[in-house]
C-alpha beads as a LAMMPS data file, in Angstrom:
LAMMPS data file: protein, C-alpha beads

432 atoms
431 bonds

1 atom types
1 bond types

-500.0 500.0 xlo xhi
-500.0 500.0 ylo yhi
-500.0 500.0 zlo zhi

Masses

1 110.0

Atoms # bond

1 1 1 -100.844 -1.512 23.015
2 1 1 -100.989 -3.011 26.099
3 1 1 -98.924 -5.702 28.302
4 1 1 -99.952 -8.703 30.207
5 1 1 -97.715 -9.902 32.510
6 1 1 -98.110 -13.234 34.346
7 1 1 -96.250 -14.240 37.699
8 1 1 -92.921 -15.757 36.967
9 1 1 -92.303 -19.130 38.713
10 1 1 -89.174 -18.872 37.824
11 1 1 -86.246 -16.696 35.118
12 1 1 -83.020 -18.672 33.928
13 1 1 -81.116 -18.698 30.769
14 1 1 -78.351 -16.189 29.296
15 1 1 -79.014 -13.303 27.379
16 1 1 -78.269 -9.875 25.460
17 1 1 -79.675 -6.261 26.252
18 1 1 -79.886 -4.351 22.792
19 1 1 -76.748 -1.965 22.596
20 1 1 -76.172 1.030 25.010
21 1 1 -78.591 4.012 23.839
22 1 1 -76.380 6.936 25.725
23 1 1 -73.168 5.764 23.507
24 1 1 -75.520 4.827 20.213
25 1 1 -76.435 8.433 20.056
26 1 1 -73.161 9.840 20.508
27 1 1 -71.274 7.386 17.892
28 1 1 -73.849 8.659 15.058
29 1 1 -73.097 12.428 16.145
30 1 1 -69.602 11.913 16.052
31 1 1 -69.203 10.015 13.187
32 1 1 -71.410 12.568 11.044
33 1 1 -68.951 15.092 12.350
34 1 1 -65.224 13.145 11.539
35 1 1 -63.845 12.421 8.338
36 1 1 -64.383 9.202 6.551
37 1 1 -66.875 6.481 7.612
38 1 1 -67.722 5.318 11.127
39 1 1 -69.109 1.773 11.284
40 1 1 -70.706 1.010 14.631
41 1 1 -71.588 -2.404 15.901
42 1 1 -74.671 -3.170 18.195
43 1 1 -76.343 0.218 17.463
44 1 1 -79.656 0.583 18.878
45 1 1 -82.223 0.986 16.276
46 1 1 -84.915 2.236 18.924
47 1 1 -87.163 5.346 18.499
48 1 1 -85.085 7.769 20.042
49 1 1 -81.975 6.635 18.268
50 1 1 -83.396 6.308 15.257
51 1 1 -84.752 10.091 15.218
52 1 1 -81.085 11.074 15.879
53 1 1 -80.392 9.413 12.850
54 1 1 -83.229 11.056 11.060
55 1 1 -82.024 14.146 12.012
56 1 1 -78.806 13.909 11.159
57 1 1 -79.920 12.836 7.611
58 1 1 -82.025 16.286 6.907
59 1 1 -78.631 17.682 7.475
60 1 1 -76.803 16.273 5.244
61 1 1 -75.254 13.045 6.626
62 1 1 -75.749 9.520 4.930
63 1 1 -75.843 6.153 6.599
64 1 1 -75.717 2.421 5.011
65 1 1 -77.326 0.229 7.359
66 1 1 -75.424 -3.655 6.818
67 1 1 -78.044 -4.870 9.389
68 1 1 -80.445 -4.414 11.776
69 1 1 -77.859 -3.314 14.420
70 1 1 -74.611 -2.253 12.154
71 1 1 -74.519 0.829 10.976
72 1 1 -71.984 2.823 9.081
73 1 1 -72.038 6.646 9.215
74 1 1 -70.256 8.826 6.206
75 1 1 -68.456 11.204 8.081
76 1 1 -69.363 15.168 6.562
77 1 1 -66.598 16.531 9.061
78 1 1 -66.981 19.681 10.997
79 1 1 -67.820 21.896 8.594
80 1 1 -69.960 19.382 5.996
81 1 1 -73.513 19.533 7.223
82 1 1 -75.784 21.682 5.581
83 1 1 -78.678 23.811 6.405
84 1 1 -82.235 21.269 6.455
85 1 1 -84.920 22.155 4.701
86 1 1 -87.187 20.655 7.154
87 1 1 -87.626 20.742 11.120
88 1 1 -85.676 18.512 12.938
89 1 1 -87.971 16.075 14.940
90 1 1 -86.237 14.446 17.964
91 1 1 -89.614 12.703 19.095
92 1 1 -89.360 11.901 22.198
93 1 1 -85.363 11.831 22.633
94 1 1 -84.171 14.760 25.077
95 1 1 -80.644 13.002 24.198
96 1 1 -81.466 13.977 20.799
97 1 1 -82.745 17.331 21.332
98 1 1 -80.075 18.483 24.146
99 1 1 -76.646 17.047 22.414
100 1 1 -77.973 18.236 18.496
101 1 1 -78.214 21.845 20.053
102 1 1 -75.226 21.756 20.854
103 1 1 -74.146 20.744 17.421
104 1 1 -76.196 22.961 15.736
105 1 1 -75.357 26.417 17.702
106 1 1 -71.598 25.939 15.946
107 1 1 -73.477 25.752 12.173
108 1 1 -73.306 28.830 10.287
109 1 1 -77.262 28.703 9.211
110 1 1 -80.541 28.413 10.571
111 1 1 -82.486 25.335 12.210
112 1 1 -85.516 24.526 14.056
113 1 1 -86.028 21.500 16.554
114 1 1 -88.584 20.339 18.073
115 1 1 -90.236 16.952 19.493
116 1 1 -93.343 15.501 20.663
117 1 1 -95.191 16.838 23.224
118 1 1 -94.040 14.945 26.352
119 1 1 -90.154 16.347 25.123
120 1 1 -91.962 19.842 24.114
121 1 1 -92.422 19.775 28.237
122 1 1 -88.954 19.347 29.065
123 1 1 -87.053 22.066 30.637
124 1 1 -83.906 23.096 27.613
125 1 1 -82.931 26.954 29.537
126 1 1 -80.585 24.197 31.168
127 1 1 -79.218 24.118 27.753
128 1 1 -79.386 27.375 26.052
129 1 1 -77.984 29.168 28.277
130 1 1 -74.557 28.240 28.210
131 1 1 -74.957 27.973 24.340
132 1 1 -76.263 31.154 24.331
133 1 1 -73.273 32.597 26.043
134 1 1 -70.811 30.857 23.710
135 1 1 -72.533 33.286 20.498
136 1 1 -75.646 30.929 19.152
137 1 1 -78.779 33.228 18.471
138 1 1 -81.562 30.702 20.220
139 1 1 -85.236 31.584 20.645
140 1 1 -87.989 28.893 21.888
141 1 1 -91.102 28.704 23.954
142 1 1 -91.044 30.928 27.421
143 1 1 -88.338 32.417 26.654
144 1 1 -86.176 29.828 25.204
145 1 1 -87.157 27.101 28.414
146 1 1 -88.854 25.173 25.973
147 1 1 -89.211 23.746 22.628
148 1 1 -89.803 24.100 19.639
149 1 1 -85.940 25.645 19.455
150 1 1 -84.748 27.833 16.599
151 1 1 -80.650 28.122 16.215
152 1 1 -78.797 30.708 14.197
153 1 1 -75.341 29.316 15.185
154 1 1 -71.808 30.233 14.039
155 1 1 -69.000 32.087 15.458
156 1 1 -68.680 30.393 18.456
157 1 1 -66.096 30.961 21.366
158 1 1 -65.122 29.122 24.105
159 1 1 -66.189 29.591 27.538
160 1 1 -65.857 28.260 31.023
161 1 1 -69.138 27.079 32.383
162 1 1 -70.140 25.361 35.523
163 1 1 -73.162 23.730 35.327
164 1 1 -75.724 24.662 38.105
165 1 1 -77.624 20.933 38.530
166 1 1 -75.337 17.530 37.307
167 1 1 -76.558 16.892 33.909
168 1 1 -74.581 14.470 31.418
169 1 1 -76.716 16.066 28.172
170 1 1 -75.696 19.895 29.607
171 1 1 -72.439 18.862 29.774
172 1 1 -72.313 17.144 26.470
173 1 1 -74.307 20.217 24.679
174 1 1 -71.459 22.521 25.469
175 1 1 -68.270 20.084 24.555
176 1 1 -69.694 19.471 21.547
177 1 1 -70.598 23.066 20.385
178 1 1 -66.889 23.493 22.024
179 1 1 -65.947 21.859 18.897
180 1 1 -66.806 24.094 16.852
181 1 1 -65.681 27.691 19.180
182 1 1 -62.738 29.419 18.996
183 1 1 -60.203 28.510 21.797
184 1 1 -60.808 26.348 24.563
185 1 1 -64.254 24.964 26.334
186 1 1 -65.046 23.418 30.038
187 1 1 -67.707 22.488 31.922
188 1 1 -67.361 21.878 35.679
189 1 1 -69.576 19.708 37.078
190 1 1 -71.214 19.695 40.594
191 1 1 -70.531 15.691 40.734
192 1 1 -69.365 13.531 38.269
193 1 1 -72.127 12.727 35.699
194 1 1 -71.987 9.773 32.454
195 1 1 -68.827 10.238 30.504
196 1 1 -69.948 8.512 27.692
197 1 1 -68.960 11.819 25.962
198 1 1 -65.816 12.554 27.148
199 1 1 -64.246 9.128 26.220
200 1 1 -66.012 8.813 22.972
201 1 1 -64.373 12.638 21.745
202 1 1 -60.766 11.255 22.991
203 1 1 -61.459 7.782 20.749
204 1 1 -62.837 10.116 17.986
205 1 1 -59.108 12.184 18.614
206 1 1 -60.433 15.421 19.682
207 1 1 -58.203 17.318 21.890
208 1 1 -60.055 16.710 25.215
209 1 1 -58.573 16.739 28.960
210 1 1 -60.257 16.262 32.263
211 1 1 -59.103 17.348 35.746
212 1 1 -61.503 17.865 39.171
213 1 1 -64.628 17.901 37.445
214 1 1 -64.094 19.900 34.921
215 1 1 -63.543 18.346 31.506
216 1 1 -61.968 21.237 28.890
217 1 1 -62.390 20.779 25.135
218 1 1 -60.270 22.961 22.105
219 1 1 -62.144 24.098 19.520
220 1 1 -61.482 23.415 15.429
221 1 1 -58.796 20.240 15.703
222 1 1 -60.871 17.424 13.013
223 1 1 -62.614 14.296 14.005
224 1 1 -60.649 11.077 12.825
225 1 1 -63.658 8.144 11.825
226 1 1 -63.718 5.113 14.007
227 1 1 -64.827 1.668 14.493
228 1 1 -67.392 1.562 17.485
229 1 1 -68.561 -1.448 19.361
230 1 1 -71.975 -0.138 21.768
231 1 1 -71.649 -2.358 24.751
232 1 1 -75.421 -3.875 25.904
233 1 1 -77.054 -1.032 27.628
234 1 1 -76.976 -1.168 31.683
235 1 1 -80.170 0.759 31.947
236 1 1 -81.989 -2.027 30.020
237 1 1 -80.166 -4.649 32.066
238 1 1 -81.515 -3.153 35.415
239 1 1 -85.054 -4.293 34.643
240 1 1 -83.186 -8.130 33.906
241 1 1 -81.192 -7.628 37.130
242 1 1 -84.101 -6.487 39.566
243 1 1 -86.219 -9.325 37.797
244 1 1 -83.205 -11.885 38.712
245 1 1 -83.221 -10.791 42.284
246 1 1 -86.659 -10.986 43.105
247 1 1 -88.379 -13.703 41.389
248 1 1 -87.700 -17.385 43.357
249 1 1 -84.768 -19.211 42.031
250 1 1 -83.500 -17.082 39.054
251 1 1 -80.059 -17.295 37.961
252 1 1 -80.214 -14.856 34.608
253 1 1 -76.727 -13.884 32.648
254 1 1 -76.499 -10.617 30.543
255 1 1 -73.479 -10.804 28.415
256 1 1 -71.367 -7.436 27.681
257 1 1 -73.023 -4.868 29.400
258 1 1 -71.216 -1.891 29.505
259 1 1 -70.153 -1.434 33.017
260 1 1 -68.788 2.160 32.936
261 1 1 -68.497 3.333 36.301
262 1 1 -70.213 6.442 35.835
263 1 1 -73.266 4.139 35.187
264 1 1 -72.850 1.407 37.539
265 1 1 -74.586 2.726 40.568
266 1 1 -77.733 0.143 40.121
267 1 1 -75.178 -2.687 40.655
268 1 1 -73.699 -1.176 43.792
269 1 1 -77.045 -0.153 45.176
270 1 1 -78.453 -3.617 44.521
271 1 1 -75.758 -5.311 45.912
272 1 1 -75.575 -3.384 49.089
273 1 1 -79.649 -4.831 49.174
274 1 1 -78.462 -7.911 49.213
275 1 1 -78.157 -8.694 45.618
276 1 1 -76.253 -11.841 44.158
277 1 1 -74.479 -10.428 41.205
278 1 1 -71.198 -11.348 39.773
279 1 1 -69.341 -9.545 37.354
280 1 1 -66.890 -11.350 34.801
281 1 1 -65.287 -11.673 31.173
282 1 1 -64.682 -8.060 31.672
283 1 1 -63.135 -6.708 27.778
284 1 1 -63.081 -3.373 26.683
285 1 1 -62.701 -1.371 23.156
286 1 1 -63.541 2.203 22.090
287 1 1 -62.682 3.157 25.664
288 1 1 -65.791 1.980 27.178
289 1 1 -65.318 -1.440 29.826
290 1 1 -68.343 -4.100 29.470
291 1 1 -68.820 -7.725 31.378
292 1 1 -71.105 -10.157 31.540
293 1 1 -73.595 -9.701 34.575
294 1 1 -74.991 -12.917 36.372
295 1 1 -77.823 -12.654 38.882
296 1 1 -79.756 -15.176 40.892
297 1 1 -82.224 -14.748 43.388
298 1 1 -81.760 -13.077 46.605
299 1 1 -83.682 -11.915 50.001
300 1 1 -83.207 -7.986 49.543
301 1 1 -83.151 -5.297 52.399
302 1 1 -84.058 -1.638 52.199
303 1 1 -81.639 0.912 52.000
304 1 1 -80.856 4.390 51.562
305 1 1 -79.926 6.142 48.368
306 1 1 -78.851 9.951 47.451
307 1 1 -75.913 12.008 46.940
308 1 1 -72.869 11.324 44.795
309 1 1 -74.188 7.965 43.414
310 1 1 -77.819 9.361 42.123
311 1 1 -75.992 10.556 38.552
312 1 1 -74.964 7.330 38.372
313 1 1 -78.065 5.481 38.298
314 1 1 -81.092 8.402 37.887
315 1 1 -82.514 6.161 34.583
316 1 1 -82.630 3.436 37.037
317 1 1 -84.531 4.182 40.011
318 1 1 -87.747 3.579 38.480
319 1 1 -86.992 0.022 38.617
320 1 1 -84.311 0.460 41.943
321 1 1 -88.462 1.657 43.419
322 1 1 -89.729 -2.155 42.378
323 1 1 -86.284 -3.550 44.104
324 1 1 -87.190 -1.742 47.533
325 1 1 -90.799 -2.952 47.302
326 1 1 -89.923 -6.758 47.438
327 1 1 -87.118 -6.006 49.976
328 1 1 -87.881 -5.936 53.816
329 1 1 -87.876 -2.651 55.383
330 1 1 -87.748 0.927 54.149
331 1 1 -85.847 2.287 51.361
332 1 1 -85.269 5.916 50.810
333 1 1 -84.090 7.624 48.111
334 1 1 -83.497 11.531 48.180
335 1 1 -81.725 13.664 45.962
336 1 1 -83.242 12.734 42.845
337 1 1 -85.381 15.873 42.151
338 1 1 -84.208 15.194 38.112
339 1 1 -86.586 12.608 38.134
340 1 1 -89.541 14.733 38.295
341 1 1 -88.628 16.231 34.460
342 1 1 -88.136 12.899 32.658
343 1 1 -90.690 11.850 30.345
344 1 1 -92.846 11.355 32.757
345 1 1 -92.078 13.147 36.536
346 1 1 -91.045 9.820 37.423
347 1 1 -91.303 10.423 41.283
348 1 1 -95.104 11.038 40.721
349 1 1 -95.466 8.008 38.047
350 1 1 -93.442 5.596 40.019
351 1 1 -95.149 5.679 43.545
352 1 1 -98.766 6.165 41.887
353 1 1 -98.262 2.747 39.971
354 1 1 -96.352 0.987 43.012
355 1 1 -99.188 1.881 45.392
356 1 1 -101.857 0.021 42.831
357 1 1 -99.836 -3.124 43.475
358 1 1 -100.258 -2.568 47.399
359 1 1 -96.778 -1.175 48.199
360 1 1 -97.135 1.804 50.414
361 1 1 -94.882 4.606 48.423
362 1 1 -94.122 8.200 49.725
363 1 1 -93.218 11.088 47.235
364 1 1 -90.870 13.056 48.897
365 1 1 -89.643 16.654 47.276
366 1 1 -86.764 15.254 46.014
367 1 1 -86.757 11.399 46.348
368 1 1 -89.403 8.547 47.411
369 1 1 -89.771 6.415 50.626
370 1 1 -91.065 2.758 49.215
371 1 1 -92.084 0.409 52.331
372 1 1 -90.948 -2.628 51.415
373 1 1 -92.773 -5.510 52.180
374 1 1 -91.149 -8.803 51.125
375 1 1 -90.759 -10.422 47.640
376 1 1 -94.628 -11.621 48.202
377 1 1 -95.955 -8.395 48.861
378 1 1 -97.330 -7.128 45.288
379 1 1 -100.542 -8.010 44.225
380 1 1 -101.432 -8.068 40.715
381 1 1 -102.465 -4.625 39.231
382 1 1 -103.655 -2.439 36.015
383 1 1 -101.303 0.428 35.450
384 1 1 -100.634 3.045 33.320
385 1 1 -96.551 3.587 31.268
386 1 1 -97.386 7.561 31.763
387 1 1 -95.950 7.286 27.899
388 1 1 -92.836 6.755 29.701
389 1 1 -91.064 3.587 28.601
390 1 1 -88.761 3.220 31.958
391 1 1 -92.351 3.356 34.137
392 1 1 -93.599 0.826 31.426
393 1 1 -91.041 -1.771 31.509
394 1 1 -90.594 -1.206 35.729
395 1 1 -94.013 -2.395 36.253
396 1 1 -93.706 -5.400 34.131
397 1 1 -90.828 -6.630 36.258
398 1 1 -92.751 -5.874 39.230
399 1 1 -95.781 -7.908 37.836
400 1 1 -93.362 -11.138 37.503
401 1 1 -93.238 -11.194 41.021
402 1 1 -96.732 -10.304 41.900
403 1 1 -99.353 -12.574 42.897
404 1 1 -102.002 -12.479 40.354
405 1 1 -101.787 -11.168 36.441
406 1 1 -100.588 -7.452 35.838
407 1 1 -102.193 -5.543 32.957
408 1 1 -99.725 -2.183 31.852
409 1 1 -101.363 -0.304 29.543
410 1 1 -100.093 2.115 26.670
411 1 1 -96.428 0.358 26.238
412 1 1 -95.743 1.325 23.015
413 1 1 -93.337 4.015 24.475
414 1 1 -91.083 1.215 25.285
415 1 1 -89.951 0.983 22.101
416 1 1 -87.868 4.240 22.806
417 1 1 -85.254 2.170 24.370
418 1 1 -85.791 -1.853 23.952
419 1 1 -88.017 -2.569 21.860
420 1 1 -87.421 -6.969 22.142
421 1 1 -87.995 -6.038 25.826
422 1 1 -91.085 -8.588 25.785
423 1 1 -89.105 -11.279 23.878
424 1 1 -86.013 -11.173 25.802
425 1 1 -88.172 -11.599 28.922
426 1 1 -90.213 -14.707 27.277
427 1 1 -87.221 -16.056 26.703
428 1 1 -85.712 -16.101 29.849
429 1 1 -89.440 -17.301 31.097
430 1 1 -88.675 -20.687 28.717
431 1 1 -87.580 -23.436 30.649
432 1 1 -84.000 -24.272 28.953

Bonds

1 1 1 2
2 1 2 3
3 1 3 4
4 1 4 5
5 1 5 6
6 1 6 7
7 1 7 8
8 1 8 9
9 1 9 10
10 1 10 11
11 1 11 12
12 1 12 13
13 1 13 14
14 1 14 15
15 1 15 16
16 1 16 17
17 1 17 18
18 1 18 19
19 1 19 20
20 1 20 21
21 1 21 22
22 1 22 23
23 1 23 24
24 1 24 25
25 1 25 26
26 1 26 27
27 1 27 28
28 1 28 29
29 1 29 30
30 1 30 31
31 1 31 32
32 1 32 33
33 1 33 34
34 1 34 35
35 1 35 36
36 1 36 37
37 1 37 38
38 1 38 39
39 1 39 40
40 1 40 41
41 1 41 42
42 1 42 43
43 1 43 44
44 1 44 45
45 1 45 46
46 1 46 47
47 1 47 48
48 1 48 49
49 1 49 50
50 1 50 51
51 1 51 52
52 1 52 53
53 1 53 54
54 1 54 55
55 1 55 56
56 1 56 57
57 1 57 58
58 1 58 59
59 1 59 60
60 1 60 61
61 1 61 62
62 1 62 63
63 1 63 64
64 1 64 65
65 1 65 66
66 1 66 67
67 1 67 68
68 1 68 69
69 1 69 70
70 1 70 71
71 1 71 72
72 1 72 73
73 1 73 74
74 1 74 75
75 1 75 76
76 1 76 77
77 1 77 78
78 1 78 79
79 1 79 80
80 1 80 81
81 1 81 82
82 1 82 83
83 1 83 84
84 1 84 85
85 1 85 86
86 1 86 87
87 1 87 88
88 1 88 89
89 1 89 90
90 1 90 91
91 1 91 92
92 1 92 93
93 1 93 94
94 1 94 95
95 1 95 96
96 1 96 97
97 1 97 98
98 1 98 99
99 1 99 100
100 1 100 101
101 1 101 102
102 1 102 103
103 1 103 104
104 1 104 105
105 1 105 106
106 1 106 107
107 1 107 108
108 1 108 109
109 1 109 110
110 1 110 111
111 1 111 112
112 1 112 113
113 1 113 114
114 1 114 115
115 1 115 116
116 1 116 117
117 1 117 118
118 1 118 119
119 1 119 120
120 1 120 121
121 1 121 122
122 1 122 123
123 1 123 124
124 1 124 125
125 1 125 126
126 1 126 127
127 1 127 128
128 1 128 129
129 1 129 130
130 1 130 131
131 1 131 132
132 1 132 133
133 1 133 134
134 1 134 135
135 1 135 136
136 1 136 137
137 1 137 138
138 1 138 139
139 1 139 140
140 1 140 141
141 1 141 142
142 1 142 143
143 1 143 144
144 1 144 145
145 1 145 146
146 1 146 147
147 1 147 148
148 1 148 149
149 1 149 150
150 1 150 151
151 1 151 152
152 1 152 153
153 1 153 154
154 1 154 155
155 1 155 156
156 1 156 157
157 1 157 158
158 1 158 159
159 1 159 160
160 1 160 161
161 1 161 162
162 1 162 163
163 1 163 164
164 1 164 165
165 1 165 166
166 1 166 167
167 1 167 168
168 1 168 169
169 1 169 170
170 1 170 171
171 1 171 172
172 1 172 173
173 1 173 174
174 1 174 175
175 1 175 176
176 1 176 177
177 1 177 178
178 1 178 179
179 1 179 180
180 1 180 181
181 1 181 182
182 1 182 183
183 1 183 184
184 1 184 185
185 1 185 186
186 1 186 187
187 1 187 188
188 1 188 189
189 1 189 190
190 1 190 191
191 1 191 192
192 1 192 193
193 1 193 194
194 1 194 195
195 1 195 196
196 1 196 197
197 1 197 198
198 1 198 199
199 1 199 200
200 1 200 201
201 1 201 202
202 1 202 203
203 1 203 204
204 1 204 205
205 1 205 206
206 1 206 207
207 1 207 208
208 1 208 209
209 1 209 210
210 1 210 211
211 1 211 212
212 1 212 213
213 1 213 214
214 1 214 215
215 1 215 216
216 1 216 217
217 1 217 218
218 1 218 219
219 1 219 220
220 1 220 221
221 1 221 222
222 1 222 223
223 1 223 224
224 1 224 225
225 1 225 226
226 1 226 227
227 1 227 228
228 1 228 229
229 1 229 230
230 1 230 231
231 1 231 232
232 1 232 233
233 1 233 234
234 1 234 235
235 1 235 236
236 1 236 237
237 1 237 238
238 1 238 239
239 1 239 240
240 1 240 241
241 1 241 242
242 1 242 243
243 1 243 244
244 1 244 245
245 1 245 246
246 1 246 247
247 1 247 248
248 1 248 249
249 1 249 250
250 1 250 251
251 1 251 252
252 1 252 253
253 1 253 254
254 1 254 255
255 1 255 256
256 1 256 257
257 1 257 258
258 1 258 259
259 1 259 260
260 1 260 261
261 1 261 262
262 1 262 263
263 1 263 264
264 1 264 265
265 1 265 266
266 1 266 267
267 1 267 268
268 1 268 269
269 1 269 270
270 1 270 271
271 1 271 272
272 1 272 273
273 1 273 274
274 1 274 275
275 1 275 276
276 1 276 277
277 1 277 278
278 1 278 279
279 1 279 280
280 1 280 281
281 1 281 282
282 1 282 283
283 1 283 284
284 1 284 285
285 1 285 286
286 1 286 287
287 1 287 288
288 1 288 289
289 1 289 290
290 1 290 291
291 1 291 292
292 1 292 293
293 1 293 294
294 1 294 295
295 1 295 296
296 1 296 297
297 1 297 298
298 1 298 299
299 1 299 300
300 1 300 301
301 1 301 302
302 1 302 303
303 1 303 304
304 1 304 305
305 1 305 306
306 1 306 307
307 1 307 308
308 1 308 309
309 1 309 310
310 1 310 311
311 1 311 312
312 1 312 313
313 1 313 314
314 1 314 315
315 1 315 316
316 1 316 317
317 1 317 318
318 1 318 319
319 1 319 320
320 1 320 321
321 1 321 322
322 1 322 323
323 1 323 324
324 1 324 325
325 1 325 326
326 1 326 327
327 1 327 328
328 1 328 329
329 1 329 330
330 1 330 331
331 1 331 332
332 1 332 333
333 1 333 334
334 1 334 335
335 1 335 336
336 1 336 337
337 1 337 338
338 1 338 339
339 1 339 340
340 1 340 341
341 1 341 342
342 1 342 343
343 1 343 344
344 1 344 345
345 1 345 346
346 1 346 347
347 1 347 348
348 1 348 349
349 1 349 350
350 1 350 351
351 1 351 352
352 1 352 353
353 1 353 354
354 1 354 355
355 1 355 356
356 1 356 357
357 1 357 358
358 1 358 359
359 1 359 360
360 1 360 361
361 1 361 362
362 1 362 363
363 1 363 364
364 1 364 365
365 1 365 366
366 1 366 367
367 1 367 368
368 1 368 369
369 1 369 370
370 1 370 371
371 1 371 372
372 1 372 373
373 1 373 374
374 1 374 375
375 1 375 376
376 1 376 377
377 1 377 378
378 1 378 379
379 1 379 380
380 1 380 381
381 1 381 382
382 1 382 383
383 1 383 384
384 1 384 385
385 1 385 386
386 1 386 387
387 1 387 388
388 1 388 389
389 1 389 390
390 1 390 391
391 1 391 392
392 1 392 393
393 1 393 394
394 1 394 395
395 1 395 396
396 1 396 397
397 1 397 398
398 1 398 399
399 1 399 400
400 1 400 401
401 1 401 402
402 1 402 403
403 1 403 404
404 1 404 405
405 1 405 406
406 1 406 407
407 1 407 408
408 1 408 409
409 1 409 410
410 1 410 411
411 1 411 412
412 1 412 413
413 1 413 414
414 1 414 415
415 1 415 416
416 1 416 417
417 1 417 418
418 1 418 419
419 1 419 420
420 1 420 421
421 1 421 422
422 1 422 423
423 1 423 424
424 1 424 425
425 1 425 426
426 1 426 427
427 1 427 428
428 1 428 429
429 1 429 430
430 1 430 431
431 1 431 432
């Protein structure tokens, strides 16, 4: 399937980004492992949600779906799911893949996972290791680097662990297969990474404590089913805020987008470009703080990006990369090496596409250097989503503002994360 994107005279209108994919995954892990049923509101029914789902199922958990975005998840508790008879497919979800190994290295049987072959490619030593030293039995590909993965878990016990490279689904793996290990289980992290986790296993009552990095986890205490509200996801408002910025007289609102601070690095970065964004109606429930987001169009500036504040907004720079090419001057972003073992290495993806719309793009060893040349800089181009539905939806913003149509070709990997991503953006294209 393929994309045609016009230029955008203009974006306006208010709006909702489908629910928060991070915390969607982790309320239908959680909820298979408490007691009782867990209804969640806003749910993202994407893909890579949906194969958590899936696999959740083959072990033994049932869901009731009330609509397309409510569902309720009957709770097996700890020690409920049973061994599948089938191999778990996470598609194309590392989420999936990572935080389900964790899960499954505390089940007394055997399991297989595996995905398709852009997630077969991802690097999971990152993950197996520490479960590994914690007593699961895990073999895969290259010596357990890469999928398929087959668990024998059980007979776990905690360990301290201190993760080499700041990784939100590392860190998750090993809290949740803490729940299952004898004693008490940390993981320190280099910087602070999404906490999604963390808050969601205090909500869900689990005996969980954080202090300098290091969040520590006891083992065996039950899961108590909850009510969960996702809040919109701020990864799929990015591509609504960049699009707000740089298309000529835009003035977009996204209502109740989670604005966890752990995840709100693409506002700060955007604002320090120059960015109009305010921030209000800010609620919160299940421990996770949302607003509404308004954006209107702005002259942007290069800047410079790395350190503590790339965990916070590594899904993002794809489209941060379209930001700095309609800004004036250079921006440079370093310390993003991650990148390059996404679905796609999105280092390589991103400043291949960018330079087909004219913007001279650097790949650096651990970051980019996009030379910005003013919000009518692009020109119209055909890319390629690299099966990569952040790459995908990135260049369709930056066609809005270039002069001339913009062809993006194999989107279907979009729907991994948003899949209304075209009609929300028509919709904000219709004149009120």
């Amino acid at each position: 399937m393929d994309l045609k994107i016009t230029p955008a005279k203009t974006l306006s209108g208010a709006t909702r980004v489908p629910g928060d994919k991070s915390i969607s995954h982790r309320a239908v892990m959680l909820g298979a492992l408490a007691h009782g049923d867990t209804c969640i509101e806003n749910f993202l029914p994407s893909e890579d949600c949906l194969a958590t789902v899936r696999c959740l199922n083959a072990l033994g958990v049932k869901f009731t779906a009330a609509a397309k975005d409510k569902l309720y998840v009957h709770g097996q508790g700890l020690t409920g799911l049973t061994e599948p008879f089938e191999v778990l497919d996470a598609g194309n979800s590392g989420t999936t893949m990572r935080l389900l190994a964790g899960i499954l290295a505390g089940q007394p049987f055997f399991s297989i996972l595996t995905g398709d072959a852009s997630l077969c490619r991802r690097p999971m030593g990152r993950v197996v290791k520490p479960l590994t030293q914690m007593g699961a039995k895990i073999w895969g590909r290259q010596d357990g680097n890469y999928p398929p993965l087959s668990i024998r878990g059980g007979k776990l016990k905690g360990i301290h662990y201190t993760l080499p490279v700041a990784s939100a689904q590392v860190k998750s793996a090993i809290l949740l297969a803490g729940l299952f290990a004898a004693g008490k289980t940390s993981a320190a992290e280099p910087v602070p990474t999404r906490d999604h986790t963390e808050r969601m296993l205090k909500f869900f009552k689990a005996d969980i404590s954080l202090a300098n990095n290091t969040v520590q986890v006891e083992g065996g205490r039950p899961l108590a089913a909850k009510k969960i509200y996702v809040p919109g996801d701020i990864s799929a408002a990015a591509f609504f805020l960049v699009a707000g910025a740089i298309v000529p007289k835009a003035d977009i609102t996204l209502t109740k987008v989670g604005i966890n601070p752990t995840r709100t690095g693409i506002i700060e970065v955007l604002k320090k470009m120059g960015a109009d964004i305010t921030i209000f109606n800010q609620q919160e429930l299940n421990n996770e703080p949302f607003a509404d987001l308004r954006v209107k169009a702005a002259s942007l500036k290069g800047v410079s990006i790395g350190g503590k504040l790339v965990p916070r907004l590594i899904d993002e720079i794809p489209i941060l990369a379209v930001a700095a090419a309609c800004a004036q001057g250079d921006t440079i972003i370093r310390d993003a090496a991650e990148l390059k073992v996404k679905e796609s290495n999105r280092l390589a993806t991103v400043a291949e596409e960018l330079r087909k719309f004219g913007v001279e793009t650097t790949e650096l060893a651990d970051g980019l250097i996009v030379r910005g040349g003013g919000r009518d800089a692009l020109q119209g181009a055909e890319c390629f989503s690299h099966k990569d539905h952040r790459i995908a939806m990135a260049m369709a913003v930056a066609g809005l503002a270039a002069q001339g149509q913009t062809l993006i070709k194999d989107t279907e990997c979009i729907a991994t994360s948003f899949p209304d991503f075209e009609q929300v953006l028509n919709t904000l294209r219709t004149p009120s």
